[in-house]
Backbone bond lengths (Angstrom), bond angles and torsions (degrees), N, CA, C in turn:
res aa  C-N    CA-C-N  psi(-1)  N-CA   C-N-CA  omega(-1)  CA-C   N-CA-C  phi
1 X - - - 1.450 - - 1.525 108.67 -
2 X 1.150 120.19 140.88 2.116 132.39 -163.37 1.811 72.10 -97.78
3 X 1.469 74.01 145.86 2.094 95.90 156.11 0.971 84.82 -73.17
4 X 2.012 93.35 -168.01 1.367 130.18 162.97 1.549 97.84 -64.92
5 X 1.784 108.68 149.20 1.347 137.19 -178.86 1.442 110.13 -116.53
6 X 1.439 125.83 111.42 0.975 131.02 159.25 1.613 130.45 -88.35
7 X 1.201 95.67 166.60 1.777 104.03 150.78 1.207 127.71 -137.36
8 X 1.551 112.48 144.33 1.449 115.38 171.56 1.492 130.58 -130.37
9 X 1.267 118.66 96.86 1.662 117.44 -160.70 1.673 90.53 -88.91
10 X 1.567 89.72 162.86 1.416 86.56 176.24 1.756 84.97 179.76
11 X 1.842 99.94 153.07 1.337 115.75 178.51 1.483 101.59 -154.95
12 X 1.668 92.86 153.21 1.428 111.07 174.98 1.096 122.81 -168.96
13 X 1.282 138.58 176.19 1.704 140.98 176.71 1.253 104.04 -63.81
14 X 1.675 114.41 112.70 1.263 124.89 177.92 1.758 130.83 -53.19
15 X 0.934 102.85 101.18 1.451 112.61 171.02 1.717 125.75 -139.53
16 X 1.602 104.95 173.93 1.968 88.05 -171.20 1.006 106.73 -89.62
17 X 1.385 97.35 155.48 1.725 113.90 172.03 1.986 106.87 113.32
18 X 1.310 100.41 -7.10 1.467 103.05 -179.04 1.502 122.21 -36.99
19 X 1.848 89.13 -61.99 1.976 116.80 -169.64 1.342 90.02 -71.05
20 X 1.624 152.34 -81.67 0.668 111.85 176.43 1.261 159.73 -47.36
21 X 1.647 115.42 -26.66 1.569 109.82 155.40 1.210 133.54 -15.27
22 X 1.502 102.51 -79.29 1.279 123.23 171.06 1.254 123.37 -62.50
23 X 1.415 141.91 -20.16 1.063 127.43 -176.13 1.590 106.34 -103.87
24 X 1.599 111.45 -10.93 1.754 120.49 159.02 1.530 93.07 -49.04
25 X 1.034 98.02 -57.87 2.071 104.35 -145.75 1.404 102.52 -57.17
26 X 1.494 112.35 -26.95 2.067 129.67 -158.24 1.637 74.13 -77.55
27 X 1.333 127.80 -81.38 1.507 160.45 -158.22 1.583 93.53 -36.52
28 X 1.769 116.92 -52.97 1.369 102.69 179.38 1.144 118.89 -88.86
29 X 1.676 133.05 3.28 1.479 113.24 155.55 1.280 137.70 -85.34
30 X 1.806 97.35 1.02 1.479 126.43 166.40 1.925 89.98 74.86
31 X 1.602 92.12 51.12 1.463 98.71 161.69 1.882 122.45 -109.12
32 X 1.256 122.31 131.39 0.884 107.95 -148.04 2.352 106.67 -102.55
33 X 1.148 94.32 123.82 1.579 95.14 -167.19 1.635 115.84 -80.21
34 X 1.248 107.30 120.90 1.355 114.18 -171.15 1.536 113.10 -106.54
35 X 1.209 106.84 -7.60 1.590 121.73 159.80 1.180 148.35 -116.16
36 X 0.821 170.72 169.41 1.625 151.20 129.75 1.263 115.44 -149.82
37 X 1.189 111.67 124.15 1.828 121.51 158.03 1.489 118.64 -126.71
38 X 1.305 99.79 139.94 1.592 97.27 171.63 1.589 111.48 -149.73
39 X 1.507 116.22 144.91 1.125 97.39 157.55 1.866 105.00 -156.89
40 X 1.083 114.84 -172.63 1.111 136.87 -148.00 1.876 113.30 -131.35
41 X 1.570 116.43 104.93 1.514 121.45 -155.86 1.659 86.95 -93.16
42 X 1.021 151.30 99.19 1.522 164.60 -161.16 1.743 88.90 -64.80
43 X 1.656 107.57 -49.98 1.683 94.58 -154.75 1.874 105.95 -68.81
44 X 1.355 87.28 -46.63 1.799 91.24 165.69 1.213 136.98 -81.67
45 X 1.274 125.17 10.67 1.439 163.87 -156.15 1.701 101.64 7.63
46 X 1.295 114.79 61.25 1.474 136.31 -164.34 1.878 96.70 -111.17
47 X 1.160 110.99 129.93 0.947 115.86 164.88 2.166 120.92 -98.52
48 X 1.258 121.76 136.80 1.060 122.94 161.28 1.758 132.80 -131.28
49 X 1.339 119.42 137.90 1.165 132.34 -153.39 1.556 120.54 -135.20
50 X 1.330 106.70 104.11 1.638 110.67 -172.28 1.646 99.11 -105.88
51 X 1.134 97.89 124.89 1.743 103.27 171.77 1.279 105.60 -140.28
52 X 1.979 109.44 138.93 1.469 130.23 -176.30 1.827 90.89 -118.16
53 X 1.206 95.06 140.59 1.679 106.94 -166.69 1.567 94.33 -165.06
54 X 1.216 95.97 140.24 2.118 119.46 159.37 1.020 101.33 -108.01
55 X 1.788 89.19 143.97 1.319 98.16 -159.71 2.278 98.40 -155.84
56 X 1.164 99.06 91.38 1.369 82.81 171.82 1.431 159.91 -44.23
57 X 1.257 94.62 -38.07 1.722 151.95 -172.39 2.049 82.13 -66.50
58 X 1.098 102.26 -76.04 1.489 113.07 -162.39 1.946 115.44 -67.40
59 X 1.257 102.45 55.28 1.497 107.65 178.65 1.359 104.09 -72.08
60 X 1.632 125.53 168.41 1.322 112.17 166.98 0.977 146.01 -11.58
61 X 1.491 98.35 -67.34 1.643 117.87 -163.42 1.603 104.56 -81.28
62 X 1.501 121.02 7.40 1.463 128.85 -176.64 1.248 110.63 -106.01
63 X 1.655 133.13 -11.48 1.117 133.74 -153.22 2.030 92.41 -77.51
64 X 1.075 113.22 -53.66 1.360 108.93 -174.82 1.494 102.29 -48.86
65 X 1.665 125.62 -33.39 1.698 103.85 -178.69 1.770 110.45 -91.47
66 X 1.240 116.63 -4.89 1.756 126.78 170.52 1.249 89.10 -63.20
67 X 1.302 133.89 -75.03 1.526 136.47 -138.00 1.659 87.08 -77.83
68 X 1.478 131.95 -75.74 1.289 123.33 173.18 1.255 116.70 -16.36
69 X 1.539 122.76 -66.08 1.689 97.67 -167.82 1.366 114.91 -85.28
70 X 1.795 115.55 -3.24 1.681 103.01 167.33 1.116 120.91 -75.64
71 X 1.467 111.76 -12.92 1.568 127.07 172.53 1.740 107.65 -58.30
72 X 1.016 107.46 -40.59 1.640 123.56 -153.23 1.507 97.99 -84.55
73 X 1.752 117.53 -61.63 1.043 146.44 -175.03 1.468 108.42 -56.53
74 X 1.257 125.48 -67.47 1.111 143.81 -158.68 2.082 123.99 -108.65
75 X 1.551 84.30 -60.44 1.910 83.02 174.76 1.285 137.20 -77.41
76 X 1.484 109.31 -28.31 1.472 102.04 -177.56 2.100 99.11 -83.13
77 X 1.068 114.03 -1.89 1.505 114.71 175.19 1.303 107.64 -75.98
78 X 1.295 128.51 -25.20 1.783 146.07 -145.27 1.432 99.22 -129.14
79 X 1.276 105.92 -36.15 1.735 106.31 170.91 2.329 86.76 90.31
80 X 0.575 116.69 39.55 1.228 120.81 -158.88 1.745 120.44 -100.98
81 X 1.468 107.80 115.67 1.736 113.16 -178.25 1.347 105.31 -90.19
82 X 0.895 131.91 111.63 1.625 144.57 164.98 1.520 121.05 -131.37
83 X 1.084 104.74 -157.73 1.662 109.88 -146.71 1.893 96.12 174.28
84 X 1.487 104.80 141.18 1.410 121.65 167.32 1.406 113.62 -151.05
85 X 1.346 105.47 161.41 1.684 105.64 -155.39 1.751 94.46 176.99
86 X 1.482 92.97 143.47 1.623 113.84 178.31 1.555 104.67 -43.56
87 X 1.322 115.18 128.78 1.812 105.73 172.70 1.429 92.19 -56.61
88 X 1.087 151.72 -50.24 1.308 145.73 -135.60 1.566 111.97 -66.08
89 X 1.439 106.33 -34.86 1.522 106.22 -175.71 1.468 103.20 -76.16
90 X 1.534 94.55 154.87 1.506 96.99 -166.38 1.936 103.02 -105.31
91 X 1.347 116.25 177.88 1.668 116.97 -163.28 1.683 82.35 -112.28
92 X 1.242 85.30 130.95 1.741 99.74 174.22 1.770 91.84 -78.74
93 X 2.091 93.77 136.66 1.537 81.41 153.91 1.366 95.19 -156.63
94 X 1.745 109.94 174.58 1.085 126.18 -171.67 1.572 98.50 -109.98
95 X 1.084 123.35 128.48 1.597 135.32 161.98 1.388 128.70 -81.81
96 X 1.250 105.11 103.59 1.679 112.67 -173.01 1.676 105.65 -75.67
97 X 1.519 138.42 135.56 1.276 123.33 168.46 1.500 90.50 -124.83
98 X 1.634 71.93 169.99 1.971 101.96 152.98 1.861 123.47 -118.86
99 X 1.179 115.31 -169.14 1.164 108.90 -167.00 1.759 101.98 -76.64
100 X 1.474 113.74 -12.00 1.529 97.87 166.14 1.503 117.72 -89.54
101 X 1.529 104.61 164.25 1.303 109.91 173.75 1.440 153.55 -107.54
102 X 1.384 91.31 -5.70 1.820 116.42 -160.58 1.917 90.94 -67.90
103 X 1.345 129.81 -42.91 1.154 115.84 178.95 1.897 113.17 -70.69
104 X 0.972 132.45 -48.70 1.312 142.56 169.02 1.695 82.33 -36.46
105 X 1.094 135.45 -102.46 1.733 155.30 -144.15 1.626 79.75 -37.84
106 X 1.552 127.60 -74.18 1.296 116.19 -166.98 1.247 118.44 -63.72
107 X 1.164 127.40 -34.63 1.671 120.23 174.68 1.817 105.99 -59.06
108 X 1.407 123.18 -49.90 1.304 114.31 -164.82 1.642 100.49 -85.88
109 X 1.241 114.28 -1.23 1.766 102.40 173.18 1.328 106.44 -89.64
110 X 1.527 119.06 -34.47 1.612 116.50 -176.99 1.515 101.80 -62.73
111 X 1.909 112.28 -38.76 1.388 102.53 -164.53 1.985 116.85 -75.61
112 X 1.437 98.91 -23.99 1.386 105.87 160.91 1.240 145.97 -31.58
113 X 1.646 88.66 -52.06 1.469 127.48 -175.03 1.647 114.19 -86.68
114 X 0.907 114.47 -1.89 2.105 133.15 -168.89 1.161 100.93 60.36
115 X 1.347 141.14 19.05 1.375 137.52 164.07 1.755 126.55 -81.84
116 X 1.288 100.46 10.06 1.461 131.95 174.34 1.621 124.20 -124.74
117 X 1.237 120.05 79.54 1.854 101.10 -144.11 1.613 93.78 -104.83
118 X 2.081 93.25 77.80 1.321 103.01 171.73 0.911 129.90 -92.96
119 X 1.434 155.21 -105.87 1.523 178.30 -13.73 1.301 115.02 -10.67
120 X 1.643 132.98 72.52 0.955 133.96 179.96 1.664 129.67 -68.83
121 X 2.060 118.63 85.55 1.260 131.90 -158.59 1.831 110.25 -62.48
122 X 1.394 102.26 -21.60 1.588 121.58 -169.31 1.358 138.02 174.70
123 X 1.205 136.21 -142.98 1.237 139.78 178.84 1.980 115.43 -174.68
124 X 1.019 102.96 108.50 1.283 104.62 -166.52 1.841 109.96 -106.29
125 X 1.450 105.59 153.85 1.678 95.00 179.30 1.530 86.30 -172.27
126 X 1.638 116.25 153.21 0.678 160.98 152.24 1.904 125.23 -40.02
127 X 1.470 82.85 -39.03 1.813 123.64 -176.54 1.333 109.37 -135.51
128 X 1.151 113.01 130.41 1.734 138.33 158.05 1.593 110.14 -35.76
129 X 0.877 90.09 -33.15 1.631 80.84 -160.85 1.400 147.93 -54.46
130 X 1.737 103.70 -14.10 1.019 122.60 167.27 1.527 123.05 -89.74
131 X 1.714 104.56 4.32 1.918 106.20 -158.60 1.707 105.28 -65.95
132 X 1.628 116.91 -31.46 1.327 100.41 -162.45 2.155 98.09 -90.31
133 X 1.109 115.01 10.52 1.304 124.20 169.50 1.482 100.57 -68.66
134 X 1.300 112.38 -73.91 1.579 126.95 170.51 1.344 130.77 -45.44
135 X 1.456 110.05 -42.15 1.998 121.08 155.77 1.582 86.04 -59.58
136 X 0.926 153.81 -21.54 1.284 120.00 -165.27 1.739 112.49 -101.44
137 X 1.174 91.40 -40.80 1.864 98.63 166.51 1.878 101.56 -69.29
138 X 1.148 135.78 -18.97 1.525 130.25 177.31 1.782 90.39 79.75
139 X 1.174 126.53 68.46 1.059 146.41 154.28 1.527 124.06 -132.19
140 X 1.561 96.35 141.14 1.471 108.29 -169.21 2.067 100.23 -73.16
141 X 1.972 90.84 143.06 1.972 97.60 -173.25 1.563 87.59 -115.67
142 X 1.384 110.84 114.23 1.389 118.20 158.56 1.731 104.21 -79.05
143 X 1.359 115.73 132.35 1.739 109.69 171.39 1.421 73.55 -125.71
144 X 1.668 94.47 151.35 1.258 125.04 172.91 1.266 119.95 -175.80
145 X 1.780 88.80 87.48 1.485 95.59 179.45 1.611 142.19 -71.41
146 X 1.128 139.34 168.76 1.191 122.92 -176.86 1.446 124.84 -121.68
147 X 1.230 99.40 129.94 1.360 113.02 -155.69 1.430 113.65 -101.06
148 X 1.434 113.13 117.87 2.135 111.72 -153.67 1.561 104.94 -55.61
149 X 1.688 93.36 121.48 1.852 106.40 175.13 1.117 105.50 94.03
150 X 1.567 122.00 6.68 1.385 116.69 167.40 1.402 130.99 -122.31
151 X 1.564 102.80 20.74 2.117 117.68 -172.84 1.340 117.70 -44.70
152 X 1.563 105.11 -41.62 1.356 109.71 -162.53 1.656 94.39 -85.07
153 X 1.078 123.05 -51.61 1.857 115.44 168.93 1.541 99.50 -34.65
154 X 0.917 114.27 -46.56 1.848 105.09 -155.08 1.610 105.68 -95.17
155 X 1.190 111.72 -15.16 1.563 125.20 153.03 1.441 123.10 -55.06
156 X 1.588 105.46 -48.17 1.316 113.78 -175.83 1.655 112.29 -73.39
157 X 1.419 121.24 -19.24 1.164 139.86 -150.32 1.746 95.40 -79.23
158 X 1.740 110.82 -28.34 1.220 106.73 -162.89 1.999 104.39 -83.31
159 X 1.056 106.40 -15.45 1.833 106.54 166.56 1.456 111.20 -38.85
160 X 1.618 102.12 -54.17 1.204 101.38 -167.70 1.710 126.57 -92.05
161 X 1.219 119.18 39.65 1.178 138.28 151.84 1.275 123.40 -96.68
């Protein structure tokens, strides 16, 4: 039987000693990491770090003292904005299309299937064309077309969904 599964994203101004930081700090609560990605944006020289780890120690009612001592331990040393949270909850997202479909069909069949562990808020386009795809999964079709000299209006438009 797996513990509880977390996550912990986290970013900061790239320098060494980051990955290990964090994966000291995972290592000394004798949490065990079942993920890791990281990488490194050269032009902004920003580092970012997604880690999936079990973790006993970190039941609910512990998450406020997990994040506290990685705060202590780890972020204010790194200068570091992060965030942790049950793997289980899923990332709300909004789906931007175009008038093709083969990517739309695979994103909403994986997400159908729980092989996508999203929260799908909508589906947005430019073009109609995908709306009765989306009536059909029972998802909300933002159209929002664009009207010449007006992208960035109709860009901005998508916040407010």
């Amino acid at each position: 039987m797996s513990r509880p599964s977390y996550v912990l994203k986290a970013s900061c101004t790239d320098t060494v000693g980051i990955v290990a930081a964090v994966t000291g700090f995972l290592a000394a609560r004798d949490a065990l990491i079942t993920e890791m990605s990281h990488f490194v944006d050269d032009e902004a020289q920003k580092s970012f770090i997604r880690v999936v780890f079990e973790d006993d120690a970190a039941t609910s009612g512990d998450m406020k003292e997990l994040t506290d001592r990685f705060r202590e331990a780890v972020g204010r040393k790194f200068g570091m904005r992060f965030n942790c949270f049950p793997a289980e909850r899923k990332m709300r997202a909004l789906i931007a299309v175009s008038r093709q479909d083969h990517c739309l069909h695979a994103l909403l069949h994986r997400w159908y299937d729980g092989h996508l562990p999203i929260e799908i808020t909508g589906i947005v386009s430019n073009h109609a064309d995908q709306r009765s795809l989306a009536e059909w999964y029972e998802l909300p079709y933002h159209h929002f077309p664009i009207e010449p000299g007006r992208k960035p209006q109709q860009e901005l438009s998508l916040i407010h969904i």
